[in-house]
N, C-alpha and C positions, 0 to 999 in steps of 0.2 A: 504493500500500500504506500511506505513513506516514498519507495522505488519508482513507484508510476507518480504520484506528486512532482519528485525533483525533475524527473526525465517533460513533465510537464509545463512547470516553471521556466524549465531552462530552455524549452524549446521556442516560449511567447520572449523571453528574456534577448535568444539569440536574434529573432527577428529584430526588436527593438534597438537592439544593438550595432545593427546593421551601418554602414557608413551614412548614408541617406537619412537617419532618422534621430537617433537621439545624440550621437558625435556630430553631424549639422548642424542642427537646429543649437547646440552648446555653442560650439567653435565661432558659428554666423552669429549668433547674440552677444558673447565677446565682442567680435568687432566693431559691431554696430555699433553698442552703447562706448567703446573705447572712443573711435572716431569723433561721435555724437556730444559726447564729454569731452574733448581733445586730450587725450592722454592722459586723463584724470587719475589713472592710478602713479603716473609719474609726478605731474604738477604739484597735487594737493598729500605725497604722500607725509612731508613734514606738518601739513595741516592734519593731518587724521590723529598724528601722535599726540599735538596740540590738546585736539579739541577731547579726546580719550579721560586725559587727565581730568577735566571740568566737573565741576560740581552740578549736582541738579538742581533746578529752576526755583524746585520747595521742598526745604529740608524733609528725610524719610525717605523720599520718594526712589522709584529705582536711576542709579548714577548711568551715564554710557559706558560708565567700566564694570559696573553691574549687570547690564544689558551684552555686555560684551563677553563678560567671562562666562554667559550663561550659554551665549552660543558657539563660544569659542570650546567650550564643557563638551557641545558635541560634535564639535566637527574635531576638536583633538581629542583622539579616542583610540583603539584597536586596531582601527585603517591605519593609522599614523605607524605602528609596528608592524602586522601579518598584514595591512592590506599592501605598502610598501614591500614587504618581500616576495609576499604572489606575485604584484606586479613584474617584479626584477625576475623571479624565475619561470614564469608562464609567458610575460613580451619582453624580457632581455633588459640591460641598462639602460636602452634608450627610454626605457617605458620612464624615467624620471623626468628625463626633458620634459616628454608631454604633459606631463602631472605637473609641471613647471608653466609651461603653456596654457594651461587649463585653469591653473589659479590666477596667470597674472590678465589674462581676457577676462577670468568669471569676476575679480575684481570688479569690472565695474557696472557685470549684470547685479554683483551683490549692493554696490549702491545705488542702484534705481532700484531693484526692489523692498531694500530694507527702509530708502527715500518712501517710498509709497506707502508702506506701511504705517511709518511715522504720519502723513497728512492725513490719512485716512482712519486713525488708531480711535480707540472710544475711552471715555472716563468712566470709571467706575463709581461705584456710590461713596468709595472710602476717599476716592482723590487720587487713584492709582489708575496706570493706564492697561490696554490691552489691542490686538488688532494682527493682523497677521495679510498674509495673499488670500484670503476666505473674505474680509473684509473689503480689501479693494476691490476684487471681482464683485461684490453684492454692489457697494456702495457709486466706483463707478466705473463700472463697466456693467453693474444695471444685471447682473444673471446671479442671482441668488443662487442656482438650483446648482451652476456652475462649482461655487464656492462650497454650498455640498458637498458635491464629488468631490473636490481637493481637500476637503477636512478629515473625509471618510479616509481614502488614500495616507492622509499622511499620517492620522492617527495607528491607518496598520503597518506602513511602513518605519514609521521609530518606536509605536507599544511593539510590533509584532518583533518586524524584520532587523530593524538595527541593535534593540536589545537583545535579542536573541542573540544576535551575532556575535555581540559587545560579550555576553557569558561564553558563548563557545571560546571566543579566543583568547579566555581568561583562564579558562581550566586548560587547552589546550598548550599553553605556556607552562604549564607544568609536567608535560609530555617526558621532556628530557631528564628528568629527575629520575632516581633508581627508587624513588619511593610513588612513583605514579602506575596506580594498578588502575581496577575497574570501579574502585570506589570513588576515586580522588573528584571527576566530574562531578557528582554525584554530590561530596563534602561539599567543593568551590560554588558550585551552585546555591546551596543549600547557605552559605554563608553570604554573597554575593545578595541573594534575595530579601536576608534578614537585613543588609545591614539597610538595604535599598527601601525596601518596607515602612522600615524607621523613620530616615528622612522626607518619603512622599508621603505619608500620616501627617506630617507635617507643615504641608503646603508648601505655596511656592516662594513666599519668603524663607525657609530656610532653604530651600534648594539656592537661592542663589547666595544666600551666606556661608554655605558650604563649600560652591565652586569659587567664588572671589577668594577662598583662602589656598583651596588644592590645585587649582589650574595655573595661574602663577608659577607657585613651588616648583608642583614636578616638571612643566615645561621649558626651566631655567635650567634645573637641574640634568635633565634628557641632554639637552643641548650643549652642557656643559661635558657632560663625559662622550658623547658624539666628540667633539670639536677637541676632547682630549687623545681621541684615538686615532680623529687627522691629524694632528701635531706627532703624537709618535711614529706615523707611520707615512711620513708628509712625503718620501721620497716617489711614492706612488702615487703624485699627483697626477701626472700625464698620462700614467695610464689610467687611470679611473676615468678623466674625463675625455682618455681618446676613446674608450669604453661605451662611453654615454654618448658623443657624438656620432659616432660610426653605427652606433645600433639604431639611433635616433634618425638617423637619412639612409637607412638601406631599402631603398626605396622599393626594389627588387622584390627582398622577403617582405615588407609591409602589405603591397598588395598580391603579393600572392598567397595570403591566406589573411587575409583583414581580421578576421575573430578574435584570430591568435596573435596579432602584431603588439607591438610597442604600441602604439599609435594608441589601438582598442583596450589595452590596459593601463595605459597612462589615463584615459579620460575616465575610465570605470574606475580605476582606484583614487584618480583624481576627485572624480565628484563626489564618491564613495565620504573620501575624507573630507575634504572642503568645502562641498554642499552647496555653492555658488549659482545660482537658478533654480535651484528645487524650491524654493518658497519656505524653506523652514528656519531660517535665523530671523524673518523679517518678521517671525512671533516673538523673539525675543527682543528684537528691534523697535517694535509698539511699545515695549514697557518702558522703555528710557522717556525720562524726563526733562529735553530737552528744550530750549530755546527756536531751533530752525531745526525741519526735519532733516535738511541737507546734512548739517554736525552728525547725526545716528548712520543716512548711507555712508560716509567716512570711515566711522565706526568697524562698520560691517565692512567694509572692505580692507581694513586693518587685518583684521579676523580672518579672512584669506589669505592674509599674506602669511600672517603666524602660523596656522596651520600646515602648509605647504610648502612655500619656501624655508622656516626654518624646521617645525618638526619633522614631520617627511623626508625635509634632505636632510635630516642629521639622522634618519633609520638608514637612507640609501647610502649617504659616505662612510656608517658605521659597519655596513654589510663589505660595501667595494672597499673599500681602505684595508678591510683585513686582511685580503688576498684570498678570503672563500670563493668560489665560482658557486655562483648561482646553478640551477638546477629544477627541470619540471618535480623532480622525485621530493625535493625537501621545500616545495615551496608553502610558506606560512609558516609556523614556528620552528619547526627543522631548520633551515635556514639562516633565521639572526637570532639562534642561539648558539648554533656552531659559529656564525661571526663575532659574535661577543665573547663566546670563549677563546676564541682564539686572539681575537685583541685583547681580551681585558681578563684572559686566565680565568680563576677559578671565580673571580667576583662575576664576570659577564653575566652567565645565566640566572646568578640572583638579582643582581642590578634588574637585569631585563623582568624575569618575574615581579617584580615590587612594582616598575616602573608601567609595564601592563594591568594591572591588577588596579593601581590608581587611575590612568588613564581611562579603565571602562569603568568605574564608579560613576568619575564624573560625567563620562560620554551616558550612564546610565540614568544619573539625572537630570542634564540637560535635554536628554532625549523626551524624558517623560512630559519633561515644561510643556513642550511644544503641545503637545496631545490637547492639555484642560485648555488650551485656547479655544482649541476645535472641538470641543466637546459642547465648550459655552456658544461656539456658532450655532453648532448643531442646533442645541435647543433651545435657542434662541433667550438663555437667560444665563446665569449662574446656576450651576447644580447643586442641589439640595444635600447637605452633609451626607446622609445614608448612600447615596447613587455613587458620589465619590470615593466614600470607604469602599465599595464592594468595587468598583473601577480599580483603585489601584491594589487593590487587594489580587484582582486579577492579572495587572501588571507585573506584579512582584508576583505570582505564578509560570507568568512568562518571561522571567528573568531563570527562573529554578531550570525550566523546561529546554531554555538556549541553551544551557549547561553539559546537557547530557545529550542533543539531537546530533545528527550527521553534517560534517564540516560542508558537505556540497551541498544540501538543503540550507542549512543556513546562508551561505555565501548570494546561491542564487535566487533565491525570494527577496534578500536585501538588493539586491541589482536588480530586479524586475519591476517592486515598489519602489524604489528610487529614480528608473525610467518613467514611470507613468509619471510621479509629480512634477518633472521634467518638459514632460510632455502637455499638461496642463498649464502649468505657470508662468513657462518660457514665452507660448506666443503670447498670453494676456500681458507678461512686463511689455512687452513689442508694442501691444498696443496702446499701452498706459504710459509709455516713456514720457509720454510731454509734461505731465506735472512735475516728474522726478526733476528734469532736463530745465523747466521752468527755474525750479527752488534752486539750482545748481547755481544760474547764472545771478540767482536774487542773491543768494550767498556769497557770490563772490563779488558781485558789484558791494555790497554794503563793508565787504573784508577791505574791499581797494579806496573805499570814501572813511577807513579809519572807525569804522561802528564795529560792535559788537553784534551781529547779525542775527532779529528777531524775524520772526516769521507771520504773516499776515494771510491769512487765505485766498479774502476778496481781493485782495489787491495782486493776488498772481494767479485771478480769473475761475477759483474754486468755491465753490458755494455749496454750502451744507454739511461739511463737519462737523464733527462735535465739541472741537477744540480749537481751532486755531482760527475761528473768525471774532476772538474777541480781539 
């Protein structure tokens, strides 16, 4: 039964997959909005650090580095280690370029959409915000029914698909240990679930007082012993990155089997990780508390670049720097666990266990955030405490149950759900660019006349929000 499932999934997945469909529609949305922006992830990238720091508008409220580290929670996760080494040993070294290519284009699909989220965000009854890509689609772009489907979708792909996955790769990290039998899945889930349980009992203010403290830490720290293993091992510079370049344009093997290229695995593990047009950070993007929506798309484009260019490439130079050769047979923990040990001896595979184990917490509760946005679309209110208990009750079931299912079920359910959202959200930012693209140019005119840049709806031609036409 699980047999005919995966062989199912992965067959609507391969399609999806295809060059024509979910790698177009990415790659062409990059450019558009880069062009459209003028290079706005180059321009304004000292502005986004800028504006990261800021304080929110009224004390309590969620900060942009609140909003940040909540999405940053899940796009730095498990992808950032096994999905990096799949990558590297299923489409070779080049698969990093593109994963390179994919964050610094989704950059600036991620601030039009997380911009749009911010104009269109809604107040709460406490003074707190909320709003997501479900939100702009109702509000304007007028299809309610639309914003359904994307709520339904993304609640099953981060409740079902990404925490699932986020537990597989968490017990799976403990593979290489001489104390990993048939129970260990079983344990790691089983702990994984409790501690997950705890914090979503909790709501979504602790969830992000939880990630502002752990997402930080261990992403300094990762990249820190990354960047200690280039340094000892610096003499391999040229080939590492004659590695990445020569896999990256062998145009030859690319298309002669596209599924299995560099190309097809740098965008899958790319977006896997970095989530840059799937419409799911631009719920965490609503809660910040800012001044001008355009300051939050910054934000969120920050949050791609940390994700990708530095975690990502500090799993990918930590694998090639060691001198392990990639392989289809050890790809996902096999892999940069024998690179770890072998760079970093006997510590490697504990560092890497610790350092996975944190990464899918937090990937596990920033995942969950996203969900109670779309729950509250759904039914068009706040859910009533009891609906909620039993909601994440069932979450933290399907944290237990990631734990102990088959690595190729998990992988490709998460790649299947993460195309569709893709595929819904991409062309509606297409069409909704111009409010985004408006606030851009409103921001930056009031940054060039010396203001501090507030945000006025009516007068950048938006009428009927809930916030920004006072």
């Amino acid at each position: 039964m699980i047999n005919a499932i995966d062989n199912a999934v992965n067959a609507v997945s391969g399609i999806l997959y295809k060059p024509y469909i979910v790698p177009l529609l990415l790659l062409l949305a990059g450019v558009y909005f880069t062009v459209r922006t003028g290079l706005l992830q180059f321009r304004l990238f000292g502005e986004s650090v800028r504006v990261v720091k800021e304080r929110p508008v009224n004390l309590g409220s969620t900060s942009s580095f609140g909003a940040l580290m909540v999405s940053t929670a899940s796009r730095v996760g498990t992808g950032n280690i096994m999905g990096v080494s799949t990558a590297l040993c299923l489409g070779g070294p080049g698969a990093i370029f593109w994963m390179w290519v994919t964050a610094i284009l989704g950059g600036a699909s991620a601030f039009v959409e997380s911009t749009l989220a911010q104009i269109y965000k809604k107040r709460d009854t406490d003074g707190s915000f909320y709003g997501g890509p479900s939100y702009y689609m109702q509000d304007a772009l007028g299809q309610r029914w639309l914003g359904v489907i994307f709520s339904v979708v993304l609640i099953l792909t981060y409740a079902v698909g990404y925490n699932m996955l986020a537990a597989f790769n968490t017990q799976d990290c403990f593979s290489g240990f001489a104390f990993y039998n048939e129970k260990t899945p079983i344990i790691v889930g089983a702990v994984l679930a409790v501690l997950f349980g705890i914090c979503v009992l909790g709501g979504g203010k602790r969830l992000t007082k939880v990630t502002e403290v752990l997402v930080p830490v261990m992403g300094i720290l990762y990249v820190l012993v990354s960047l200690f293993v280039v340094i000892t091992h610096i003499t391999a510079l040229p080939r590492v990155f004659g590695m990445i370049f020569r896999s990256a344009f062998d145009f030859r093997a690319i298309f002669g089997g596209f599924t299995g290229s560099c190309i097809m695995w740098g965008i899958k593990r790319g977006l896997y990780s970095n989530e840059a047009g799937m419409g799911s950070a631009p719920n965490a993007a609503a809660s910040a508390d800012v001044a001008h929506p355009a300051k939050q798309g910054l934000v969120q484009m920050l949050s791609v670049f940390i994700d990708t260019l530095l975690i990502c490439s500090a799993t990918a130079f930590m694998c090639l720097f060691s001198g392990v050769e990639p392989s289809s047979e050890a790809a996902g923990a096999a892999y940069v666990q024998a690179a770890a040990r072998t760079a970093l001896g006997g510590f490697g595979p504990v560092f890497l266990a610790v350092a996975v184990s944190l990464f899918a917490f937090t990937t596990l509760l920033g995942n969950y955030y996203y969900t109670e946005g779309c729950l509250r679309f759904l039914m068009k209110k706040k859910p009533d405490s009891t609906f909620m208990t039993v909601f994440r009750l069932c979450a933290t079931a399907l944290v237990f149950l990631g734990a102990v299912i088959s690595a190729g079920l998990a992988w490709d359910t998460a790649d299947l759900l993460q195309a569709l959202m893709v595929i819904i959200n991409v062309p509606v930012i297409l069409l909704l660019a111009r409010p985004a693209l408006d606030a851009l140019k409103d921001y930056e005119a009031q940054r060039k006349a010396g203001k501090e840049p507030v945000y006025h709806a009516a007068a950048n031609g938006i009428q009927g929000t809930d916030h920004w036409q006072k």
